[in-house]
C-alpha positions in Angstrom: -136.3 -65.1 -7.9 -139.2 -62.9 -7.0 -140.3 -65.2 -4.0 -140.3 -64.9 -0.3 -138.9 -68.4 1.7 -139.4 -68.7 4.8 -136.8 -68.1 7.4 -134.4 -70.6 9.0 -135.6 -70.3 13.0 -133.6 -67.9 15.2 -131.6 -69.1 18.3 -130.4 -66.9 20.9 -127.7 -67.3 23.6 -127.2 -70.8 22.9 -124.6 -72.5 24.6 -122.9 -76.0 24.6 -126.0 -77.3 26.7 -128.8 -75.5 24.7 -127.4 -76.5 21.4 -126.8 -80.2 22.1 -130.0 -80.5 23.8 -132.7 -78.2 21.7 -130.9 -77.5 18.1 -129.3 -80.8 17.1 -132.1 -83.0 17.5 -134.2 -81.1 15.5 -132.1 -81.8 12.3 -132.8 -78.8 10.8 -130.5 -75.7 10.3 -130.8 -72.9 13.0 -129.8 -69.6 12.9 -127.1 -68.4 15.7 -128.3 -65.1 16.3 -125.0 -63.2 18.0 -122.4 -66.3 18.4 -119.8 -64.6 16.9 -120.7 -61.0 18.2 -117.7 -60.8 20.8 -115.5 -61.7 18.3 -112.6 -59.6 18.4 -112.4 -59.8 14.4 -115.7 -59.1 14.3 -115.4 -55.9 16.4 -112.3 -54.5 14.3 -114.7 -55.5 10.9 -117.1 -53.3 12.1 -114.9 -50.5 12.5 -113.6 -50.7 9.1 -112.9 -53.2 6.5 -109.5 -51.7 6.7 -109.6 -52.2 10.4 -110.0 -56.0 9.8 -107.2 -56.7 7.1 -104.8 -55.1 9.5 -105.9 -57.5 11.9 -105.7 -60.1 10.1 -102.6 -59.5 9.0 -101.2 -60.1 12.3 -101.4 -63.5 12.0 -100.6 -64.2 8.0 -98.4 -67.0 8.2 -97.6 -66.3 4.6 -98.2 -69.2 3.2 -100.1 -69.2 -0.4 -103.5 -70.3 -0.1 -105.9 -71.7 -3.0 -107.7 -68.9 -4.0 -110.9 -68.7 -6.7 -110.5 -66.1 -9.6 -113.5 -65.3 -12.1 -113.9 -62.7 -14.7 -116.3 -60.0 -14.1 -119.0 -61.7 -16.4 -119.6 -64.4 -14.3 -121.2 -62.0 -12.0 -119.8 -64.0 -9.1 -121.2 -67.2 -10.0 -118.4 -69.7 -9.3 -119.6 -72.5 -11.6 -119.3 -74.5 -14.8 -118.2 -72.6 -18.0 -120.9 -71.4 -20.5 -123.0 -74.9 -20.3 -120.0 -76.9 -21.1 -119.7 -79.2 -17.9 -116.2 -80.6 -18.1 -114.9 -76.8 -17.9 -115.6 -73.8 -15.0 -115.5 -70.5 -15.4 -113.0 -69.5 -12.8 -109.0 -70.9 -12.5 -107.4 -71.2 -9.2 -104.6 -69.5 -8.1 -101.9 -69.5 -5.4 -102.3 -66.1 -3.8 -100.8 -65.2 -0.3 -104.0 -64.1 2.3 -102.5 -60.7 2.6 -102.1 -60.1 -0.7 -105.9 -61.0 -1.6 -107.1 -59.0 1.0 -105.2 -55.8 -0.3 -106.8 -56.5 -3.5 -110.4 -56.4 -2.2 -109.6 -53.7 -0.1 -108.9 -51.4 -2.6 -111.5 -52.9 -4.9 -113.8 -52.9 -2.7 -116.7 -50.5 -4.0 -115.4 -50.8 -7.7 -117.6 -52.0 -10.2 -117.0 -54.8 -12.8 -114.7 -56.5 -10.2 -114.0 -59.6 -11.2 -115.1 -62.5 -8.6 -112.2 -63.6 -6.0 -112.3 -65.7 -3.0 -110.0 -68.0 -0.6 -112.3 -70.4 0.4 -112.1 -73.2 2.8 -108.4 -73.1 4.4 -107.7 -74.0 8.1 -106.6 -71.3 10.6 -104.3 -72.9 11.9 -102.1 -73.3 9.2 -102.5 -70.0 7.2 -103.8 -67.5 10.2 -102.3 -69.1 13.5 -103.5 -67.8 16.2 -106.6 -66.3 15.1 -108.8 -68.8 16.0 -107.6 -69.0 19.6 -108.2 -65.3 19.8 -111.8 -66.1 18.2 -113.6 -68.8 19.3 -116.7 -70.5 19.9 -117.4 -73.6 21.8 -119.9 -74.8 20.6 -118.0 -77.6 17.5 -116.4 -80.4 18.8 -112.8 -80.1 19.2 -112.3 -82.2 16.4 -113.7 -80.0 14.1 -111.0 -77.1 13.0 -111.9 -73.6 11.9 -111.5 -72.3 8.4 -111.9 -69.3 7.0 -113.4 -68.0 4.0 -112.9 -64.7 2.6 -114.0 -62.7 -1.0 -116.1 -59.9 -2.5 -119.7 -60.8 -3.5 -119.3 -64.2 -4.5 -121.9 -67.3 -5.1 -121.6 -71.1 -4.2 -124.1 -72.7 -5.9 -126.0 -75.0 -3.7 -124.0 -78.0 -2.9 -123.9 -80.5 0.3 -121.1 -81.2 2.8 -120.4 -84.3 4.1 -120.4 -82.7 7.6 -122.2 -81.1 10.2 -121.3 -77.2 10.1 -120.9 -74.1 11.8 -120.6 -71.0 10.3 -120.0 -68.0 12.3 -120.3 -64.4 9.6 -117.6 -61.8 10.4 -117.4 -59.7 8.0 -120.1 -58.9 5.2 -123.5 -60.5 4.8 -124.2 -63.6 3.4 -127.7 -65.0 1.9 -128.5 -68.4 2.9 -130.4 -70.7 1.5 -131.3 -74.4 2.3 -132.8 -77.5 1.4 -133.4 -81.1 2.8 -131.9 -84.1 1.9 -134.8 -85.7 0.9 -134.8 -82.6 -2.1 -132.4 -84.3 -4.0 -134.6 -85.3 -7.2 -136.0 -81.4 -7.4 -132.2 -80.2 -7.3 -130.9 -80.9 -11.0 -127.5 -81.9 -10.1 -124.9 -82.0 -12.1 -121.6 -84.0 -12.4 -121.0 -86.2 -9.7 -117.1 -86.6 -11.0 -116.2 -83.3 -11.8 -117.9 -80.4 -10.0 -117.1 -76.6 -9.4 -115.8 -76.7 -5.5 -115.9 -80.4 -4.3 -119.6 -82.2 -3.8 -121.7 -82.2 -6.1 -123.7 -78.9 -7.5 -127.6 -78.1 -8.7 -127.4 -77.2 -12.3 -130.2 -74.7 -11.4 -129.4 -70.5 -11.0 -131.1 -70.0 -7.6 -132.2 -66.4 -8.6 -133.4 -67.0 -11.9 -134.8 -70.6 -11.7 -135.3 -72.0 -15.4 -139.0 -73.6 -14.6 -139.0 -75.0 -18.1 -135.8 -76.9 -18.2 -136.1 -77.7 -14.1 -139.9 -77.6 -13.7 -139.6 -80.1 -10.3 -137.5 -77.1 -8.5 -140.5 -75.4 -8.4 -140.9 -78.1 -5.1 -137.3 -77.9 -3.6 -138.6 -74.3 -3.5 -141.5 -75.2 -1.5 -139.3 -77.0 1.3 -136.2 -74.1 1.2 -135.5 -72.2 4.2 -133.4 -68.8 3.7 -131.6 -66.4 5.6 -129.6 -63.4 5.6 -126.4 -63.4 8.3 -124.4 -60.3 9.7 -121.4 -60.1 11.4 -121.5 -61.8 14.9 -124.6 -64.2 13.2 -124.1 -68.1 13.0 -125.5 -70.6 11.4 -126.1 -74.4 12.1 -126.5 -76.4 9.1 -127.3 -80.5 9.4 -125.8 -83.3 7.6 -126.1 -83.1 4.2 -128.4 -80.6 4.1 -128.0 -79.0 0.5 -126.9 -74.7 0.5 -126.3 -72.3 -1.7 -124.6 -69.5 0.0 -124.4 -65.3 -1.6 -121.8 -63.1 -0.4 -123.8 -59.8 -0.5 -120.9 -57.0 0.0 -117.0 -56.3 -1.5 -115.4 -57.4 1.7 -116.5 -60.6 3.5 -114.9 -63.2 5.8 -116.6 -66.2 7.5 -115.1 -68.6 9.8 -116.6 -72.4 9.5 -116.5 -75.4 11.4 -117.0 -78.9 9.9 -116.9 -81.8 11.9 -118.2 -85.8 11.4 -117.3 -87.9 13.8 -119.4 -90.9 12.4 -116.7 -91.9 9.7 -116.9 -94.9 7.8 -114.4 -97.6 8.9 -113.0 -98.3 5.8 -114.1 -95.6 2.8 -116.5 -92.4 2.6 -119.8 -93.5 2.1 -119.7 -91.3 -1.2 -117.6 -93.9 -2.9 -119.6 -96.4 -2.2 -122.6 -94.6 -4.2 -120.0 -94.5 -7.2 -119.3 -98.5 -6.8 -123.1 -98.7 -6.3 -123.5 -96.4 -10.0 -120.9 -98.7 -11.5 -121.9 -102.3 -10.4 -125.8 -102.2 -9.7 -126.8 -98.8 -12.0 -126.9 -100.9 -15.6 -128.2 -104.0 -14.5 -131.7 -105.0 -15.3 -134.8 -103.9 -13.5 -135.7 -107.0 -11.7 -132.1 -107.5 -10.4 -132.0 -103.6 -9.4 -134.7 -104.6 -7.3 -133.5 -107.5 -5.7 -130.1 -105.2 -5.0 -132.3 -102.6 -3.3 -134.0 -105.2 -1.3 -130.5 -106.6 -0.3 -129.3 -103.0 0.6 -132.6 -102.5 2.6 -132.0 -105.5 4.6 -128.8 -105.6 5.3 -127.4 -101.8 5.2 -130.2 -100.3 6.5 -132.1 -102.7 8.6 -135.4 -101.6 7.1 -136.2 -105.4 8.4 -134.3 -104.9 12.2 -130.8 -106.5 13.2 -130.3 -108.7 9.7 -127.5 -110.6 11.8 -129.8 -111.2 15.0 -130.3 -115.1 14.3 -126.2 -115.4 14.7 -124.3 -115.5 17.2 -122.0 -112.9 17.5 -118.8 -114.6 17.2 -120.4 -115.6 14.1 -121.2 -112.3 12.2 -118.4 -111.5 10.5 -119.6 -108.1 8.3 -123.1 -108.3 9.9 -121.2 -107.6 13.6 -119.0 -105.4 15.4 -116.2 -104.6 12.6 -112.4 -105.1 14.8 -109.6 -103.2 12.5 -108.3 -106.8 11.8 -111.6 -107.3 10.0 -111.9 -104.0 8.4 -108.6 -104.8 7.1 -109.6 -108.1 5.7 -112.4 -106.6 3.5 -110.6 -103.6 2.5 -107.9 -106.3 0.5 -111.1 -108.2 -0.4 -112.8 -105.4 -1.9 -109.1 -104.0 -3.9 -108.2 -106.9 -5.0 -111.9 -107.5 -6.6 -111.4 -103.6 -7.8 -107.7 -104.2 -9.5 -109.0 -107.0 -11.3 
């Protein structure tokens, strides 16, 4: 890419306390300079790479876990397949952790390797006991560890629909973020169909094409990078958009995601795709009375829209009961089967 971002700010010795009090306020990603240091995983990585598999393998549950596979010419790049948007360039695969990890151990330093990652699988399920062994206290304990591990492998820059913590054992990892609000400067592509889950930015983060996406030019200007070693964390916000680089032949990362401000009766994400269905084609002037109705009574742009009412009165506008919620939610299939 040829240009220098600035770094995502450095936290040290953060605790429970310091992280609830300084960090998540902020809403912006922090870097957890030495969370995971203690780790005992991360001890036995820096030893060896060989020294980690075998502890790892201590707690293989041997179940088959989802794993990525792309051909060397991808160069990494888990995406979409030569420009054509309803195919990617990888397949998955059901591989057995141990199995994957003997593989990248012993191609470790080769060249040409083609790209192969487990990404995203609780600890519980596929390595119990690890995550008792390393911990950190800083999630909630809703949210439950997973574990990510692969040679140098991309994720082009996508959102989550949580808050996350992700604590670097093994390897380094590159990354970089964006706001929110970046969204029009991203390109993305596909909301229905997308390499890994949420949607992805068309754009290659290392070689931007300026011509075809001239406005990332300003999602560049508002970035934040970093680069992680083992032991470092990092604290990304809501929805912040990332694109994460595994830099080295053998790396594992541990994550935590956690929302606890779900929805009542969908994910807010399929309400954008009703929203794209029902409002997207109407005409211009009854867009925007649809936006002022959403700005009123959504997101209170004008205060409490059900203030004038009283409460026994507010149906929708008030406190939602689960008899209500289930009330709607017939409403709104019964509208949808029709």
């Amino acid at each position: 890419m040829g240009r220098v971002l600035p770094a995502i700010p450095q936290w040290r010795d953060v605790d429970v306390t310091s992280f609830q009090r300084d960090i998540v306020p902020l809403n912006k990603p922090a870097v957890l300079k030495g969370l995971a240091v203690d780790w005992p995983a991360v001890r036995e990585g820096a030893r060896s790479s060989a020294a980690l598999a075998a502890y790892i393998k201590r707690f293989d549950a041997g179940k088959p876990a989802q794993t990525l596979v792309g051909p060397s010419s991808i160069k990494g790049r888990f995406f979409y397949k030569d420009g054509d948007l309803r195919n990617l360039n990888f397949v998955f695969r059901q591989e057995p952790i141990g199995a994957v990890i003997d593989w990248l151990l012993a191609h470790e330093n080769a060249a040409d390797q083609p790209a192969i990652a487990i990404q995203s699988v609780p600890l519980p399920d596929y390595l119990p006991g690890f995550a008792k062994e390393n911990a950190t206290c800083l999630p909630p304990p809703s949210a439950i560890p997973r574990v990510w591990i692969g040679n140098s492998v991309t994720v082009s820059t996508h959102f989550d629909f949580n808050y996350n913590i992700a604590c670097v054992v093994a390897g380094h990892r590159r990354f970089t973020l964006f706001p929110p609000e970046q969204l029009p400067n991203l390109y993305i592509g596909p909301l229905e169909h997308t390499p890994a889950g949420p949607p992805t930015s068309m754009v290659l983060l290392e070689e931007p094409d300026f011509t075809r996406y001239p406005r990332f030019e300003y999602a560049l200007d508002a970035a934040m990078q970093a680069e992680l070693e083992p032991g470092d964390a990092i604290y990304i916000p809501y929805m912040w958009w990332h694109h994460v680089k595994s830099l080295d032949g053998f790396n594992l990362l541990v994550n935590y995601w956690w929302n606890d401000a779900t929805a009542p009766l969908s994910s807010p994400f399929n309400c954008l795709v009703h929203a794209l269905l029902t409002l997207k084609s109407l005409p211009r002037d009854q867009r925007a009375v649809w936006r002022t109705m959403f700005d009123h009574y959504v997101f209170g742009t004008n205060g409490d829209p059900a203030a004038h009412l009283d409460p026994a009165d507010r149906g929708v506008l008030g406190t939602l009961s689960p008899e209500l919620v289930k009330q709607m939610q017939s409403i709104l299939l019964r509208s949808l089967n029709r």
